[in-house]
PASEBA-1860 file (N, C-alpha, C; in nm, 3 decimals):
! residues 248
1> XXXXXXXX> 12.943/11.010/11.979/12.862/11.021/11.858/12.876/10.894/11.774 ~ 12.793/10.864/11.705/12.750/10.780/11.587/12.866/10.759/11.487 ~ 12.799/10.735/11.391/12.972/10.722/11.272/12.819/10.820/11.140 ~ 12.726/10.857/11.213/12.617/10.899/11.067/12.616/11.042/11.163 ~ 12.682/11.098/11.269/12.656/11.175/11.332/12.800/11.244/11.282 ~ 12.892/11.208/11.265/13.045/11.261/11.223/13.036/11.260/11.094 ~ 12.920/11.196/11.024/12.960/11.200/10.861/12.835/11.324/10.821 ~ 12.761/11.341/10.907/12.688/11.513/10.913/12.738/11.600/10.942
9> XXXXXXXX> 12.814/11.589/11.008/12.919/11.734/11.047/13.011/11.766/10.921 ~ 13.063/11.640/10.920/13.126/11.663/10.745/13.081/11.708/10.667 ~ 12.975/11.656/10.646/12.860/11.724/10.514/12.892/11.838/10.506 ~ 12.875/11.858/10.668/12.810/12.065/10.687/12.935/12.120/10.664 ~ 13.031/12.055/10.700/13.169/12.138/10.629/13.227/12.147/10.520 ~ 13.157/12.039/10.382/13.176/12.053/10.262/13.090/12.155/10.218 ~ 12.969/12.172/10.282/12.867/12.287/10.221/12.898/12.395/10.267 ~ 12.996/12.453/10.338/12.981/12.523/10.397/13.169/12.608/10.359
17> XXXXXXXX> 13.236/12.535/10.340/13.395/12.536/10.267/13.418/12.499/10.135 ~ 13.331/12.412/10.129/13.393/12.341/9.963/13.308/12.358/9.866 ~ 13.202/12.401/9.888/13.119/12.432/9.733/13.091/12.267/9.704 ~ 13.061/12.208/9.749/12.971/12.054/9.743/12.879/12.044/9.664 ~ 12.906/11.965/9.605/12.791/11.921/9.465/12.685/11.956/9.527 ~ 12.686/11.862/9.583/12.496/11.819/9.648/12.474/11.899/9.764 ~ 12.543/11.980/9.790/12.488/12.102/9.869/12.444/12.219/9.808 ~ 12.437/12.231/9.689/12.417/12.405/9.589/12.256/12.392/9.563
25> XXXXXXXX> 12.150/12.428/9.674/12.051/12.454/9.580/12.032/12.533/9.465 ~ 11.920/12.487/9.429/11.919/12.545/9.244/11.849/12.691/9.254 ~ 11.845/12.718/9.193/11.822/12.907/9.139/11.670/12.937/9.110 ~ 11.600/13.019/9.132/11.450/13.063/9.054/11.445/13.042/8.907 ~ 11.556/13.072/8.847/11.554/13.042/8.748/11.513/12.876/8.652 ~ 11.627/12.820/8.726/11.612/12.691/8.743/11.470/12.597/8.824 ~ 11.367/12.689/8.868/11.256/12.619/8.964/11.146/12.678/8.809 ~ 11.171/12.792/8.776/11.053/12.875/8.656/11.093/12.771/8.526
33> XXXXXXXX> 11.204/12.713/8.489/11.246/12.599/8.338/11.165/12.478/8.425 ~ 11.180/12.410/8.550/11.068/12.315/8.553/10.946/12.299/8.546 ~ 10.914/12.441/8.618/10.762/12.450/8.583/10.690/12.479/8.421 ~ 10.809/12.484/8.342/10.774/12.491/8.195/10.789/12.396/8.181 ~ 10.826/12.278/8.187/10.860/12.141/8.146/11.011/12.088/8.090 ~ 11.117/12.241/8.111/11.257/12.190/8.081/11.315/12.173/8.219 ~ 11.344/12.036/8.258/11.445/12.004/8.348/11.507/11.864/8.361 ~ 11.595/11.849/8.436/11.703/11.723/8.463/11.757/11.689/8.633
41> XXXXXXXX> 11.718/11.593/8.656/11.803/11.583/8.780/11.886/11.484/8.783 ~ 11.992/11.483/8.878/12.081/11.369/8.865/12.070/11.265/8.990 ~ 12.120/11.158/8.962/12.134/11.052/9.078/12.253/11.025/9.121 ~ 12.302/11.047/9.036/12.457/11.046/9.001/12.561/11.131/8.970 ~ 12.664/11.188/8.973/12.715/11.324/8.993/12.738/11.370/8.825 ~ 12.751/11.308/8.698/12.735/11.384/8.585/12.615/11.346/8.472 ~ 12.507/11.225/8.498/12.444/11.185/8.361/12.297/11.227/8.448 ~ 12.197/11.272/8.391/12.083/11.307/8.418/12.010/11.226/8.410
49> XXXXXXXX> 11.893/11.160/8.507/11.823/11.037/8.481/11.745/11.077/8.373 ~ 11.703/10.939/8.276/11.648/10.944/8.183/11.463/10.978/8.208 ~ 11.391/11.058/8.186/11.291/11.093/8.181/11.201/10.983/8.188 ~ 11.220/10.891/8.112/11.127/10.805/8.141/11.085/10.732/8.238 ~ 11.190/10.713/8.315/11.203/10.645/8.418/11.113/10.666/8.559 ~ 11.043/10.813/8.545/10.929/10.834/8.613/10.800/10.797/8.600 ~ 10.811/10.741/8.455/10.718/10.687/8.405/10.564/10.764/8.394 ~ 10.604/10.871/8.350/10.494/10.983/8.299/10.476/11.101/8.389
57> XXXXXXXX> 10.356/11.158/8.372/10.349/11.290/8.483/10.399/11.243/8.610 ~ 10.451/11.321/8.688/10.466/11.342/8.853/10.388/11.433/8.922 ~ 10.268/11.498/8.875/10.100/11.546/8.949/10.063/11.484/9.002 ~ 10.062/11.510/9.126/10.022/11.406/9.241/10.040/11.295/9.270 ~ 10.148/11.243/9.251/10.236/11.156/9.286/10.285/11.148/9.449 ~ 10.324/11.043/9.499/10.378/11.128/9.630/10.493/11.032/9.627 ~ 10.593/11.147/9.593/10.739/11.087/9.646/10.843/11.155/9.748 ~ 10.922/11.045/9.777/11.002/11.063/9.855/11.183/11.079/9.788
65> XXXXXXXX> 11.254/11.208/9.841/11.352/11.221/9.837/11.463/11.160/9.966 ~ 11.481/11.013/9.955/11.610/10.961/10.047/11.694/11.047/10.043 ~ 11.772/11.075/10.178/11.928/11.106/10.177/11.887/11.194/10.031 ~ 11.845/11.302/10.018/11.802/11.405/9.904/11.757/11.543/9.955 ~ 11.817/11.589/10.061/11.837/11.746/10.080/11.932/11.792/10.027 ~ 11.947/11.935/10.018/11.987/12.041/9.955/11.906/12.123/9.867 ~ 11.770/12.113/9.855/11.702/12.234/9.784/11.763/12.179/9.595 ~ 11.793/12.059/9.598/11.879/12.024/9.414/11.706/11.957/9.357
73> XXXXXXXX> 11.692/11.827/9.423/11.611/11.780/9.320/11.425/11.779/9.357 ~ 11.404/11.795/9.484/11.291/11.809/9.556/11.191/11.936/9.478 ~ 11.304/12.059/9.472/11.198/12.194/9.412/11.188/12.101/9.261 ~ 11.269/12.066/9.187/11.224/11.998/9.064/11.092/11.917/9.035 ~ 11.119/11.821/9.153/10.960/11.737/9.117/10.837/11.816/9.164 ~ 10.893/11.909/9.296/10.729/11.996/9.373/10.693/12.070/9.256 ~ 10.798/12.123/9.172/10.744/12.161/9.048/10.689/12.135/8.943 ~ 10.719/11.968/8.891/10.650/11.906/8.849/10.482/11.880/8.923
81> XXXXXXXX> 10.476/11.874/9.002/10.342/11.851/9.049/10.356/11.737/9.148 ~ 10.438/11.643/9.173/10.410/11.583/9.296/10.441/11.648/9.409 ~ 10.398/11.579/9.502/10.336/11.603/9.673/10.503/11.502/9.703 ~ 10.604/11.618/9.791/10.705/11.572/9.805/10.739/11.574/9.992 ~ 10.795/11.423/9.992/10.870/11.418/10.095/11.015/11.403/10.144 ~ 11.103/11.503/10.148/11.204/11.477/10.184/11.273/11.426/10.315 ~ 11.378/11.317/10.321/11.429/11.283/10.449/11.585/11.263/10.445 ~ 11.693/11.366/10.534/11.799/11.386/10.581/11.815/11.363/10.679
89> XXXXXXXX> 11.966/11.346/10.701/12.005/11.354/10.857/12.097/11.486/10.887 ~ 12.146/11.565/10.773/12.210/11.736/10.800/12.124/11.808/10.818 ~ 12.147/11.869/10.885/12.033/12.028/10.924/12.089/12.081/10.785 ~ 12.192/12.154/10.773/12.178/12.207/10.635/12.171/12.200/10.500 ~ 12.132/12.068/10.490/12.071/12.042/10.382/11.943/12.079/10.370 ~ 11.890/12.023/10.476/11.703/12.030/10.488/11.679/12.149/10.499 ~ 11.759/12.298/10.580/11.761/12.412/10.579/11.773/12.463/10.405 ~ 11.867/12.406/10.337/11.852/12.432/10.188/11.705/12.410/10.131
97> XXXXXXXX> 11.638/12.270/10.165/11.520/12.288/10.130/11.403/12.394/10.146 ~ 11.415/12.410/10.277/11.327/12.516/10.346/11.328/12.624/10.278 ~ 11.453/12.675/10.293/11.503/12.804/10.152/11.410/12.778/10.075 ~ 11.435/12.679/9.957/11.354/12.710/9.849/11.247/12.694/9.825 ~ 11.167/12.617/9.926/11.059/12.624/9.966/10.986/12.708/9.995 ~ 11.030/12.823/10.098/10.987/12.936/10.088/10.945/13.031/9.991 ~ 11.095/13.043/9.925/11.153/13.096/9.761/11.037/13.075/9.670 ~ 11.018/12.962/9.659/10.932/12.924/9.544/10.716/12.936/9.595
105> XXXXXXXX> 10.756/12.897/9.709/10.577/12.884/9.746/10.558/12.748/9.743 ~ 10.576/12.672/9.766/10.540/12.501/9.743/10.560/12.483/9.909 ~ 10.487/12.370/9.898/10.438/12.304/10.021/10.556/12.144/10.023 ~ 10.646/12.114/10.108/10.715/12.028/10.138/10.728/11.927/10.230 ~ 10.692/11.787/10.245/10.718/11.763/10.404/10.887/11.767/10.402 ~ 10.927/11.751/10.571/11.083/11.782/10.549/11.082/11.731/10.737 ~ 11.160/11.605/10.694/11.222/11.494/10.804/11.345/11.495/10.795 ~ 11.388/11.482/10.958/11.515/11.494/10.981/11.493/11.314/11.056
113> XXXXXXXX> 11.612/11.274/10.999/11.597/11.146/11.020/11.728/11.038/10.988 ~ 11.773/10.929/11.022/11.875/10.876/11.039/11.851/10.740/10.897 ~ 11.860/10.766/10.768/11.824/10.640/10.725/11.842/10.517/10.729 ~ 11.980/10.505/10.845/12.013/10.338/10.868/11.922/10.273/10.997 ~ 11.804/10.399/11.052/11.724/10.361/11.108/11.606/10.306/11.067 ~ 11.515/10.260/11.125/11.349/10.182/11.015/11.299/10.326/11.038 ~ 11.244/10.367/10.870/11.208/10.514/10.851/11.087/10.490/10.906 ~ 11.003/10.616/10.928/10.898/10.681/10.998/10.773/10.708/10.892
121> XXXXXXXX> 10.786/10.607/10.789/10.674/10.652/10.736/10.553/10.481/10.706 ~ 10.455/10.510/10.696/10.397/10.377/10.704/10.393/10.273/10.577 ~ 10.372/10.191/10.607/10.358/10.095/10.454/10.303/10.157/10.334 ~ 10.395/10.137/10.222/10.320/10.143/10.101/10.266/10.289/10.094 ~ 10.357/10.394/10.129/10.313/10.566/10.168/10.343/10.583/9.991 ~ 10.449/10.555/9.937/10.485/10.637/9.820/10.476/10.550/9.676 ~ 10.471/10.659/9.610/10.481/10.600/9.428/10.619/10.605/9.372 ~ 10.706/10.714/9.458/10.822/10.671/9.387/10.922/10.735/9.490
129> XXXXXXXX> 11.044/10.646/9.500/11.148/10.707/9.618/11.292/10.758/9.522 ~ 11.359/10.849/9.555/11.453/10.878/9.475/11.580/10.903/9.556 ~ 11.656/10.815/9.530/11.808/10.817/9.635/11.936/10.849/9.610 ~ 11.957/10.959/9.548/12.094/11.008/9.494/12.225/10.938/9.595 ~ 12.362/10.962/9.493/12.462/10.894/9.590/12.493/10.899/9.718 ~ 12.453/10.854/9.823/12.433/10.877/9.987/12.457/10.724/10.065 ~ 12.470/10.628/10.020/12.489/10.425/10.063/12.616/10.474/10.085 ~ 12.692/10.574/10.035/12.881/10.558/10.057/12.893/10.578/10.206
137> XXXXXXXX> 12.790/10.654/10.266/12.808/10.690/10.381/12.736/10.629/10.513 ~ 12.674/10.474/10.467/12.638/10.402/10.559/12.702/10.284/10.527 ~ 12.722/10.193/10.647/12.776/10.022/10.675/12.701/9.928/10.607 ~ 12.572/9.929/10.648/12.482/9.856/10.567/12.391/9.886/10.470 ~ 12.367/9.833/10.383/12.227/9.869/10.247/12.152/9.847/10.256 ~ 12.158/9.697/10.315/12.059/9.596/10.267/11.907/9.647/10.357 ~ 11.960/9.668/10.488/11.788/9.730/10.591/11.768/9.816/10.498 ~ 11.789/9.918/10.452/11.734/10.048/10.396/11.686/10.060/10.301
145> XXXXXXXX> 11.730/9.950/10.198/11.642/9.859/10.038/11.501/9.780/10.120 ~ 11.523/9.709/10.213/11.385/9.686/10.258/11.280/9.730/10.335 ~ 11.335/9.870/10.371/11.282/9.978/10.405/11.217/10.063/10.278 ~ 11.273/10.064/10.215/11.198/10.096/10.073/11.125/10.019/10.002 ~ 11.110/9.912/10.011/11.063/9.799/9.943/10.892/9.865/10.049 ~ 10.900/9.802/10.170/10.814/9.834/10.269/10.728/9.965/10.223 ~ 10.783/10.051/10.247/10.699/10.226/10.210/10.633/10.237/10.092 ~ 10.705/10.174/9.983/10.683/10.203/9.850/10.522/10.118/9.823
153> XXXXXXXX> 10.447/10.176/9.753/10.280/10.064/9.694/10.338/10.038/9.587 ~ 10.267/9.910/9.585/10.255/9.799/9.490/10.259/9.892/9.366 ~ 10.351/9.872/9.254/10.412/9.904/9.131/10.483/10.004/9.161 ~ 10.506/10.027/9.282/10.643/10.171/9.329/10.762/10.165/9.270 ~ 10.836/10.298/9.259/10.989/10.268/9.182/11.077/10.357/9.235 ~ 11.174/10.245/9.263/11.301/10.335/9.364/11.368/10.340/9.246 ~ 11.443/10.433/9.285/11.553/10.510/9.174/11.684/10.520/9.317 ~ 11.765/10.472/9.254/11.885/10.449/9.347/12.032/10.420/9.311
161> XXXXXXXX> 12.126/10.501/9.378/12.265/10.527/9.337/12.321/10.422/9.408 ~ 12.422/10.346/9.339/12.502/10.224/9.441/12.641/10.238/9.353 ~ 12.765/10.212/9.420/12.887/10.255/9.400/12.971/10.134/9.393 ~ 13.127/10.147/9.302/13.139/9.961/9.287/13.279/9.973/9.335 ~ 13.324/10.034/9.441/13.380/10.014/9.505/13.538/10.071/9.432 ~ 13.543/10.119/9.287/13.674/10.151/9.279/13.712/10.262/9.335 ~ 13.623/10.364/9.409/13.675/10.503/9.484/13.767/10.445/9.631 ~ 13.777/10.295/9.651/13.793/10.296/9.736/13.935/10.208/9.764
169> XXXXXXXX> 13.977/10.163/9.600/14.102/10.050/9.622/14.173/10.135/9.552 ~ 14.167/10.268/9.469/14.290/10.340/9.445/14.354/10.469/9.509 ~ 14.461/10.507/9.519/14.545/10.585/9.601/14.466/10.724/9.549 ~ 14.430/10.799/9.690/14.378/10.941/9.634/14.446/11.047/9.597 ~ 14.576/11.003/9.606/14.713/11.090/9.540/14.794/11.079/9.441 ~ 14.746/10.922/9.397/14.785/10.900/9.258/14.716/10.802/9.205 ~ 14.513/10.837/9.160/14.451/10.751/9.134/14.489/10.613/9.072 ~ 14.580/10.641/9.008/14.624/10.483/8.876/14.683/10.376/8.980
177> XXXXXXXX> 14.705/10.393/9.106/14.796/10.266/9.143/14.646/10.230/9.268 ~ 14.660/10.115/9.247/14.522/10.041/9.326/14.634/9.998/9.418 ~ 14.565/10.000/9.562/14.666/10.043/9.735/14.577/9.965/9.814 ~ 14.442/9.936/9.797/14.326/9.937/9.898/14.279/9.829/9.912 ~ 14.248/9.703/9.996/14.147/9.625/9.955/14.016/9.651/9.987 ~ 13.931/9.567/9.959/13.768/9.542/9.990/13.719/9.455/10.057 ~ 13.624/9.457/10.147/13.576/9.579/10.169/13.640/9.672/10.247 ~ 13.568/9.840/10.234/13.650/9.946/10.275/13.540/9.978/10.409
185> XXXXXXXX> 13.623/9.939/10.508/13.522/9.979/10.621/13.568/10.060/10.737 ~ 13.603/10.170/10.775/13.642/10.228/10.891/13.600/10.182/11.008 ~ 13.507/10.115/11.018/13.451/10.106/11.133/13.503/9.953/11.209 ~ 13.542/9.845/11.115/13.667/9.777/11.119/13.786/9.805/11.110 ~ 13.847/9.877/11.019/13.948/9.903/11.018/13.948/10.078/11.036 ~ 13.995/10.127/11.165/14.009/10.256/11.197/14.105/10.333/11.160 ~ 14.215/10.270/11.096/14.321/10.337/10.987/14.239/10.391/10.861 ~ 14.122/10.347/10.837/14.071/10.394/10.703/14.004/10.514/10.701
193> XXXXXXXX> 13.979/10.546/10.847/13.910/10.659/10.882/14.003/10.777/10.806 ~ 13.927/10.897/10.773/13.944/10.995/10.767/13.896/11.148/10.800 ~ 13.928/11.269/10.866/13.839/11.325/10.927/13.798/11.391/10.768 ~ 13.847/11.476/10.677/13.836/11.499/10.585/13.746/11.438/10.500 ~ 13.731/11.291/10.475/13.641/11.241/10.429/13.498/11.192/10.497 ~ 13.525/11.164/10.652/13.395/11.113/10.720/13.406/10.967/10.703 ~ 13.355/10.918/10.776/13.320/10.747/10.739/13.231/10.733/10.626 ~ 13.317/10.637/10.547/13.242/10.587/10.433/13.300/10.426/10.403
201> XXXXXXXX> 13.141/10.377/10.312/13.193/10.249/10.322/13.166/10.185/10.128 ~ 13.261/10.090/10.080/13.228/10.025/10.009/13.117/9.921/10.017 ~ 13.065/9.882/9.904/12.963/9.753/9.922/12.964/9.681/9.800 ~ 12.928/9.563/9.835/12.979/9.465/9.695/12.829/9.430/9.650 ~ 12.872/9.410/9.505/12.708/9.373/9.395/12.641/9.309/9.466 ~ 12.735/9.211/9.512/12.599/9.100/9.613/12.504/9.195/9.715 ~ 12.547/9.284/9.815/12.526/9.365/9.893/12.383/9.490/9.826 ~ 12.422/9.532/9.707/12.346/9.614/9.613/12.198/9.581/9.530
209> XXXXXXXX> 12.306/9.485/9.397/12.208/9.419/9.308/12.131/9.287/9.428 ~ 12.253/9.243/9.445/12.155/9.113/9.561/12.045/9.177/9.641 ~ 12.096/9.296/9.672/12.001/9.346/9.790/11.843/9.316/9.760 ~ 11.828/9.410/9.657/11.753/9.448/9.566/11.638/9.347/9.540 ~ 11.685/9.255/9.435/11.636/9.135/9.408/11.572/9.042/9.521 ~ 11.693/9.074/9.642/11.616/8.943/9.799/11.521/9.022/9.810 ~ 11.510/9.134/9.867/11.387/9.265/9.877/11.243/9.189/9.812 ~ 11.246/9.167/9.714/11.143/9.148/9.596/11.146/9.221/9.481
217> XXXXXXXX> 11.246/9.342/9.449/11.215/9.447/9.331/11.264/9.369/9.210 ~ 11.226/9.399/9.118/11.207/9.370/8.996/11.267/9.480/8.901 ~ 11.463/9.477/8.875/11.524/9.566/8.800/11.501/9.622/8.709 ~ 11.458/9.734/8.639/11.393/9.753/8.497/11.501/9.841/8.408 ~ 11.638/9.907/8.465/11.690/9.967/8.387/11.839/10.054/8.516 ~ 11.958/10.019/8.432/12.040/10.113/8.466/12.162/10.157/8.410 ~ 12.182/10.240/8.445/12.327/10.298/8.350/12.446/10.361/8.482 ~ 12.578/10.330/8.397/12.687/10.407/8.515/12.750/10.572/8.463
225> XXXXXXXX> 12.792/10.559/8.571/12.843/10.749/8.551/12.965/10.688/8.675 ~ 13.091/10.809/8.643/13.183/10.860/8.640/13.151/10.947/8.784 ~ 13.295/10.953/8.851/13.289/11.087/8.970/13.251/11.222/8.942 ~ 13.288/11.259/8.831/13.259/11.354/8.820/13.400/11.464/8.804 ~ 13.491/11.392/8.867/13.665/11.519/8.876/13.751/11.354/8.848 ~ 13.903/11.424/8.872/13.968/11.339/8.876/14.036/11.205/8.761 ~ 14.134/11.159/8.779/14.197/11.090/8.683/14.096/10.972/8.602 ~ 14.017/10.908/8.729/13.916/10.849/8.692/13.788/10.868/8.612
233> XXXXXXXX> 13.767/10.999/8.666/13.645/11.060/8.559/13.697/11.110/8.400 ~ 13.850/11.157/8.394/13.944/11.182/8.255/13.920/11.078/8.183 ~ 13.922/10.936/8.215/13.986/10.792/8.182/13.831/10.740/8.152 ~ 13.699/10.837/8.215/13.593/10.749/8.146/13.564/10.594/8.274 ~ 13.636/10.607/8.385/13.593/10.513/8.450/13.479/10.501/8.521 ~ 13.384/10.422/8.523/13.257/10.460/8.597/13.293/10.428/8.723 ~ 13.281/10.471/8.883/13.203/10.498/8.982/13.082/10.433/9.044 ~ 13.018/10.452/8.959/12.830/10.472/9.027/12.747/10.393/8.922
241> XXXXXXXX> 12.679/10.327/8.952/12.558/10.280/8.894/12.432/10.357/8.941 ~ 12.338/10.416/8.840/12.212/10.458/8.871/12.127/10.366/8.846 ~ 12.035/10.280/8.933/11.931/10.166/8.892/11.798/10.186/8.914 ~ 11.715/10.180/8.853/11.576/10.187/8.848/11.506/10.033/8.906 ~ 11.445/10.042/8.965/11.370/9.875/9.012/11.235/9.936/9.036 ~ 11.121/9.798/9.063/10.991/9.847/9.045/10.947/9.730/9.147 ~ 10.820/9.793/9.236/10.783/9.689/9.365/10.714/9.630/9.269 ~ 10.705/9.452/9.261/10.582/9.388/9.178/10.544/9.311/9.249
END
């Protein structure tokens, strides 16, 4: 197997044992407040993207949810009114979608798919792509930013989670003492592996923001967030950058 084929099996065993963030689809309840116009989704595991950043209605829009199964943010926008495509590589995530898909009555596309592969959809398909934290669990970025660059039409806007590498130089048993260098790569270094965690990799700004920018996108806005648990999230340390960019 793969190293994106062992980090799906993982998945399925955090959703399936651990009560996983990004595995809990959301509730009827929670699908009936979007269709009124109260809702929030995240990119990031505690700050809610800022509303604007969709840059008005999402009625007929057609976006795409990257690495964005679990039935969390997909029923949100089908509820809003865009025409949604989701693409995973866990069966039970995309099975979460299906759920609420059903649940609710909305119409979904729903791809099972490898994103460090060249995706399956044609040039310039979408208005807006949305990529919650999921880069931790691939080697490279940079194909998959120009894979988005590619899909997205002219004034498209990726919304995308990128990580700065401190989950990965401090001790997970006693966050405060930094143990680790960078980059964090299992796939070089096979001591870093963990079955518990799955392969995951750090990536440096150059790798991210550089990505981005070589691509052609044009940054328009971002903010950081915190893990979410842990000594680090107590202490206020950010984690994650959420960035907004726009095809021009």
């Amino acid at each position: 197997m793969g190293y994106q084929d062992v980090n799906a099996e993982t998945i399925s065993t955090w959703i399936r044992e651990e009560d996983w963030q990004w595995g809990r689809p959301i509730d009827s309840r929670m699908y009936a407040e979007a269709k009124a116009g109260r809702w929030d989704v995240l990119l990031t595991p505690t700050k809610p993207v800022p509303h604007y950043w969709f840059g008005g209605s999402l009625e007929g829009r057609r976006l795409l949810g990257l690495a964005s199964g679990g039935g969390q943010q997909i029923p949100i926008f089908s509820a809003l009114g865009a025409k949604c495509t989701v693409l995973d590589y866990n069966d039970d995530q995309l099975e979460s979608e299906r759920m609420v898909a059903r649940r609710e009555g909305y119409d979904v596309d729903i791809v099972k798919a490898d994103m460090t592969r060249p995706l399956p959809f044609a040039d310039e398909t979408f208005d807006i792509i949305f990529n919650p934290a999921s880069l931790c669990y691939v080697e490279k970025v940079e194909p998959i930013i120009r894979e988005c660059w590619r899909i997205l039409k002219n004034d498209g806007v990726l919304m995308i989670t990128f990580e700065n590498g401190i989950n990965y130089i401090t001790d997970p048993d006693d966050e405060g003492r930094i143990c680790q260098a960078l980059p964090f790569n299992p796939l070089e270094d096979p001591s870093l592996y963990s079955k518990e965690d799955g392969y995951q990799f750090s990536h440096s700004f150059s790798e991210q923001i550089g990505g981005l920018i070589r691509a052609g996108f044009t940054l328009t806005d971002v903010y950081e967030d915190t893990n979410g648990y842990g000594l680090l999230h107590e202490l206020n340390i950010p984690s994650f950058w959420a960035v907004r960019a726009v095809k021009k």
